[in-house]
C-alpha positions as CSV (number, residue, x, y, z in Angstrom):
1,X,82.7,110.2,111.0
2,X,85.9,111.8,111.2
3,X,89.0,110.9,108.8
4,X,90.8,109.4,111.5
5,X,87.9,107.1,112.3
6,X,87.2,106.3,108.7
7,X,90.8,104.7,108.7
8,X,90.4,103.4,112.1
9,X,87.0,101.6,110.8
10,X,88.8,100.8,107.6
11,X,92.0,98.7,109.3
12,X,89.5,96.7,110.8
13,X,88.0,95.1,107.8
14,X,89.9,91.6,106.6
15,X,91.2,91.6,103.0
16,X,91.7,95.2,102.9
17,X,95.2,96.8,103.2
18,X,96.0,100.1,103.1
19,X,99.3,100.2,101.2
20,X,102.2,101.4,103.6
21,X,104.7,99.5,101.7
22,X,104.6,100.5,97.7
23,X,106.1,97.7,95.1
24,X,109.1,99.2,93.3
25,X,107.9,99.2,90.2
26,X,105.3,101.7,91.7
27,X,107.6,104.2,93.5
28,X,106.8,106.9,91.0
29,X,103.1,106.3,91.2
30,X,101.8,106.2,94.3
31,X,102.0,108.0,97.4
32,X,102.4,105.9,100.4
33,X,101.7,108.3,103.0
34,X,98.6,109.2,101.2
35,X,96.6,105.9,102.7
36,X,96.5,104.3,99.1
37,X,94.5,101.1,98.4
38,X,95.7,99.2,95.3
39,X,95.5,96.1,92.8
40,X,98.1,95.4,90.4
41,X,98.7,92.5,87.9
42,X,100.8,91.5,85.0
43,X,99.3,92.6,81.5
44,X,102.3,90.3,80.0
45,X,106.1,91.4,78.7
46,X,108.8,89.2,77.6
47,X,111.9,87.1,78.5
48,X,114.6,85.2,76.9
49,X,117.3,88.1,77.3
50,X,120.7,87.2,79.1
51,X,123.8,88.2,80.5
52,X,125.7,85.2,79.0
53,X,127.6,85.7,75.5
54,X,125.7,82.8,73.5
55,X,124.8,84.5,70.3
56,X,121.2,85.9,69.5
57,X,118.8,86.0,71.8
58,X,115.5,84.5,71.4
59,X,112.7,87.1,72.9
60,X,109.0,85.7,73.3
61,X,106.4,87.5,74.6
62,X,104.0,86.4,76.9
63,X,100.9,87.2,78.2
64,X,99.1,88.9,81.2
65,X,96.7,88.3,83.5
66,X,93.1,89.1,83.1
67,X,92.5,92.3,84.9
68,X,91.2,92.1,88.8
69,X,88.3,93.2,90.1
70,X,89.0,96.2,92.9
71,X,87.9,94.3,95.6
72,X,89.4,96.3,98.6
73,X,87.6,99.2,97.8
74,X,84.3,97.1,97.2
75,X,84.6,95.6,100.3
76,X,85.1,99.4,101.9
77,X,82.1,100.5,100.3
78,X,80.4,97.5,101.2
79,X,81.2,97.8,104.9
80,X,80.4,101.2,105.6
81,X,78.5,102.3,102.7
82,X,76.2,99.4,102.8
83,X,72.9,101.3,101.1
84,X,75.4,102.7,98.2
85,X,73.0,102.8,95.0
86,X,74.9,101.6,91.8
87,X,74.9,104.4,89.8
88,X,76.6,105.9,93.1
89,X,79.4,103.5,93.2
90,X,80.1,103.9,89.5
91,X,80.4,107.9,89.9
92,X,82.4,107.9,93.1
93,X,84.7,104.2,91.3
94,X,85.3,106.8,88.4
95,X,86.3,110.1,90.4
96,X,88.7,108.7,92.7
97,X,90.5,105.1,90.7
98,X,93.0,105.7,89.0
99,X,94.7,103.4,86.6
100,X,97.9,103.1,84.9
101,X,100.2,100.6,83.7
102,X,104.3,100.2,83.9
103,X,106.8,98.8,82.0
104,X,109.8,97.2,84.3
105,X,112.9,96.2,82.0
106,X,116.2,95.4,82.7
107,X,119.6,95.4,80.8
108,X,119.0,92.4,78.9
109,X,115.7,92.7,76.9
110,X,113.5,91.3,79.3
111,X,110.3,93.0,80.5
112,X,107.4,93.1,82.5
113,X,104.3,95.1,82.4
114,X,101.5,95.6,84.9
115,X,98.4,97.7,85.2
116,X,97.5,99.1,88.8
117,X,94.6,100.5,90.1
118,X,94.6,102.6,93.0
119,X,92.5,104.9,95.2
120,X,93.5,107.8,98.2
121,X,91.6,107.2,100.6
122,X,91.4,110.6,101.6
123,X,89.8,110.9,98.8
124,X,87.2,108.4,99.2
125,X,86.4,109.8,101.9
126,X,86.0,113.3,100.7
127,X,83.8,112.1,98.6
128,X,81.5,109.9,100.3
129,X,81.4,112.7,102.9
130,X,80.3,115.1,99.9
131,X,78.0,113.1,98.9
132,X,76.5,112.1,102.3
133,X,77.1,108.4,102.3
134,X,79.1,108.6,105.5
């Protein structure tokens, strides 16, 4: 299977998108033109700042959400990798995710933070080619 067909076979599958447009808090991250996959979530942050003049602010923090399961990429690997042994998965999931998290604030004290997973798919397929799963 070529590259080309891998993403071809890929855009087929429901519930998976390959990310051509890249959330702004993730600009610095991730490459769009690489054919990234991705989850993100909030890990929590806090509000209460404000633009008005009405003495001290009053910050509380709040939390996240629980973090995601990558489910694009198992539904990848479930679809054309269907006889992928665990301890497989687990090596290729650790060589090509990466996660991170961000910090988004603005002028007033306020602030969000969210993890992201992600994953190349060109390298997802370099590797499932390398290790002859394709």
């Amino acid at each position: 299977m070529t590259f080309e067909e891998f993403i071809e076979k890929i855009q087929t599958l429901n519930d998976v998108c390959i990310d051509d447009y890249v959330p702004c808090h993730f600009y610095n991250i991730i490459d769009s033109s690489r054919y990234p996959i991705s989850v993100y979530w909030s890990t929590g942050g806090q509000t209460g700042g404000s633009c008005w003049d009405e003495g001290p602010h009053e910050y509380h923090s709040y939390s996240g959400d629980p973090e995601p399961e990558f489910k694009a990429l198992d539904i990848i690997l479930e679809e054309l990798c269907p006889n992928i042994k665990f301890l497989q998965y687990k090596n290729i999931y650790n060589q090509v995710v990466k996660t991170t998290t961000v910090e988004d604030g603005d002028h007033y004290g306020n602030m969000s933070n969210y993890g992201i997973k992600y994953c190349y798919l060109e390298e997802l397929y370099n590797k499932l080619c390398e290790k002859n799963l394709l």
